[in-house]
BAKE-6277 format. One line per field, with one value per residue: y negated, z, x of N, C-alpha, C in turn; residue in three letters. Coordinates in pm, whole numbers, always signed. Layout:
N
n.Y = Y;...
n.Z = Z;...
n.X = X;...
ca.Y = Y;...
ca.Z = Z;...
ca.X = X;...
c.Y = Y;...
c.Z = Z;...
c.X = X;...
rest = ala;...
//
This chain:
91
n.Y = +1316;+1375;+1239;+1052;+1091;+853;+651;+627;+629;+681;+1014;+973;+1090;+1214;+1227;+997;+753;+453;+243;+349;+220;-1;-47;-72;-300;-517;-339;-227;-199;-240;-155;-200;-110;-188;+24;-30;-284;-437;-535;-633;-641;-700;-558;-635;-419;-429;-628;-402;-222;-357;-436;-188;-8;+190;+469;+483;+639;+700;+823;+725;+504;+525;+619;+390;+126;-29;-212;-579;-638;-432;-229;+17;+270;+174;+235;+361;+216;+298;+237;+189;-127;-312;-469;-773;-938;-1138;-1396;-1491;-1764;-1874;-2116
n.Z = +754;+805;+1056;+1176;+1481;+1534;+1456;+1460;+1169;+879;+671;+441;+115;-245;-343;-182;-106;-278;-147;+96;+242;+229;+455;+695;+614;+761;+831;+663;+417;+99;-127;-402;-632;-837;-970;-1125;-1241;-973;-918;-687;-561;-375;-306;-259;-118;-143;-428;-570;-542;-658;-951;-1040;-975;-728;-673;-722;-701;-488;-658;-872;-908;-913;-1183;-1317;-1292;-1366;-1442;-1510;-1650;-1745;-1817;-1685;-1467;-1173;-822;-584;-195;+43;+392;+711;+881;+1074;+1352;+1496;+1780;+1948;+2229;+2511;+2632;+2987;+3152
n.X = -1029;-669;-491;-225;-22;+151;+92;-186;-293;-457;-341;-174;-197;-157;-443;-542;-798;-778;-965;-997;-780;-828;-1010;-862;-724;-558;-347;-199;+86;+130;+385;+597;+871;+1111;+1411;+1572;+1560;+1542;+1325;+1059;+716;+498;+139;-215;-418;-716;-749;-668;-863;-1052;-978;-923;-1135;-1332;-1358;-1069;-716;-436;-271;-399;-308;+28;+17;-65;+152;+397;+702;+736;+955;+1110;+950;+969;+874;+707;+848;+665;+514;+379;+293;+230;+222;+371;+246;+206;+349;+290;+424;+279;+197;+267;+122
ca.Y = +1277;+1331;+1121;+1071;+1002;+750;+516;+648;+603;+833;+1082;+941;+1138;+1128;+1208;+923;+675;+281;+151;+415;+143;-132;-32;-103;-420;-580;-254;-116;-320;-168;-232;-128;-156;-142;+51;-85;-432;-458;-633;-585;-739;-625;-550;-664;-325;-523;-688;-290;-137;-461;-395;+4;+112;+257;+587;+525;+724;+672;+895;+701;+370;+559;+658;+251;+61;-88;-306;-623;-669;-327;-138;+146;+319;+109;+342;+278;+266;+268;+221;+104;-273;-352;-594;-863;-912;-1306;-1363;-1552;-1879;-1904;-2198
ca.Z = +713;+884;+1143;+1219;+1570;+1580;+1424;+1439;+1055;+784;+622;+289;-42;-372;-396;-114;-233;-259;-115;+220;+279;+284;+585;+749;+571;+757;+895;+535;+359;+11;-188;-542;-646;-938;-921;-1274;-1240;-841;-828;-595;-533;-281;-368;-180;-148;-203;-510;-620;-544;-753;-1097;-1090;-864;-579;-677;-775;-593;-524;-810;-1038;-880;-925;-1316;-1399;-1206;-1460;-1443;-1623;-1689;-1830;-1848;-1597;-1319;-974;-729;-438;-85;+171;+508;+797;+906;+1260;+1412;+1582;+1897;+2025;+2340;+2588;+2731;+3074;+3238
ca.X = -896;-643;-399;-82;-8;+253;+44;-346;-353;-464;-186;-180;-142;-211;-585;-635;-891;-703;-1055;-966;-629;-884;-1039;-746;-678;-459;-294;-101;+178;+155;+494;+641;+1026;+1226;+1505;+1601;+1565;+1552;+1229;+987;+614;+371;+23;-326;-560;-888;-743;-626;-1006;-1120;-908;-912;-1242;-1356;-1226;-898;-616;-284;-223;-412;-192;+94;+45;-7;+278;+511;+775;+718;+1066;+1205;+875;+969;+777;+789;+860;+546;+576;+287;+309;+117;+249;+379;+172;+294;+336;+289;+427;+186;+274;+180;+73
c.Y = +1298;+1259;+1141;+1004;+902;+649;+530;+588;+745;+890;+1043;+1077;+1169;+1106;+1102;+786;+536;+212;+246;+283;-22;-131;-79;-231;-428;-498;-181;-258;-205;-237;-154;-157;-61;-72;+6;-226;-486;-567;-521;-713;-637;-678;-542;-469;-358;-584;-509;-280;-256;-450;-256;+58;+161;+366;+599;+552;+664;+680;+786;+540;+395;+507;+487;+138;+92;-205;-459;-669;-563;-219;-30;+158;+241;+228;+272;+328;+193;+314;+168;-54;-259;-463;-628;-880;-1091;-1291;-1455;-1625;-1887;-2045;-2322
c.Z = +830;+937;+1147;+1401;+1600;+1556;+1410;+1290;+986;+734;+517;+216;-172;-431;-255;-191;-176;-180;+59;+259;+290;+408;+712;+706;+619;+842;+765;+440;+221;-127;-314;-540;-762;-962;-1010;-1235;-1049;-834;-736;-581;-426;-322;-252;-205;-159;-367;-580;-637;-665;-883;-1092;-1011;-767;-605;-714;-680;-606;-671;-913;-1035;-970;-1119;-1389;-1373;-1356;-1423;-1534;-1735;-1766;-1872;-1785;-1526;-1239;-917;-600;-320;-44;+276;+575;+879;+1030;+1261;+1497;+1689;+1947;+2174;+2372;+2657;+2847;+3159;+3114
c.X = -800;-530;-291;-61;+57;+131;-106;-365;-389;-369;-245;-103;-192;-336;-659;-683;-786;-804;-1061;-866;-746;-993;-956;-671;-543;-309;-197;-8;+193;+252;+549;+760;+1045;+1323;+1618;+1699;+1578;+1462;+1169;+838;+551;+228;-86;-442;-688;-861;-733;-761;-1097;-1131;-951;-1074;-1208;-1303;-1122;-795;-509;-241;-210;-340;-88;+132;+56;+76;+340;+569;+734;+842;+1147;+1095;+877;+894;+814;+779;+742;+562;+458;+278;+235;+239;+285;+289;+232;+241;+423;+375;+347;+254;+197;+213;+113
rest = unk;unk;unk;unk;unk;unk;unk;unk;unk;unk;unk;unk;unk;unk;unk;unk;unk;unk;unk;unk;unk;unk;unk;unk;unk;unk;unk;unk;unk;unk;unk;unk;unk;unk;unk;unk;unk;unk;unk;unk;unk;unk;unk;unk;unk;unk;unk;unk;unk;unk;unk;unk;unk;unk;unk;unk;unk;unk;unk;unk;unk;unk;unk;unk;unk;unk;unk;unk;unk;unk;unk;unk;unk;unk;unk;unk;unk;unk;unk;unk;unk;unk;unk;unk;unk;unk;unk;unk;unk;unk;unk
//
């Protein structure tokens, strides 16, 4: 697979598997939006690979995303997460 350097993740696209993004758990913020209705939820990749399988792709994300409010496509957005950055108390 391969990388991107900014962020040493995988290049996502549409034949990557949903159970690839849980390797990375707590490294991908995977988010949907309305453009309709202007919701928005964000979605767990362990709970995704759970409902749809181990092989299910973006793609096959993609094709069942619905709104529950107008019935449209969400539009999906995955990204890798910043991690935070504590500061250290000393003494």
């Amino acid at each position: 697979m391969a990388r991107n350097a900014d962020y040493d993740a995988p290049v996502l696209g549409e034949t990557t598997r949903l159970v690839d993004l849980m390797h990375r758990h707590s490294e991908w913020l995977i988010s949907v939006y309305c453009p309709d209705c202007i919701r928005t939820s964000r979605l767990e990749p362990a709970a995704l690979v759970k409902r749809l399988g181990a092989k299910a792709t973006i793609a096959d994300l993609k094709r069942r995303l619905r709104c529950r409010e107008c019935g449209r496509s969400w539009d999906l957005l995955i990204k890798p997460a910043l991690r935070s950055r504590r500061r250290l108390n000393s003494g």
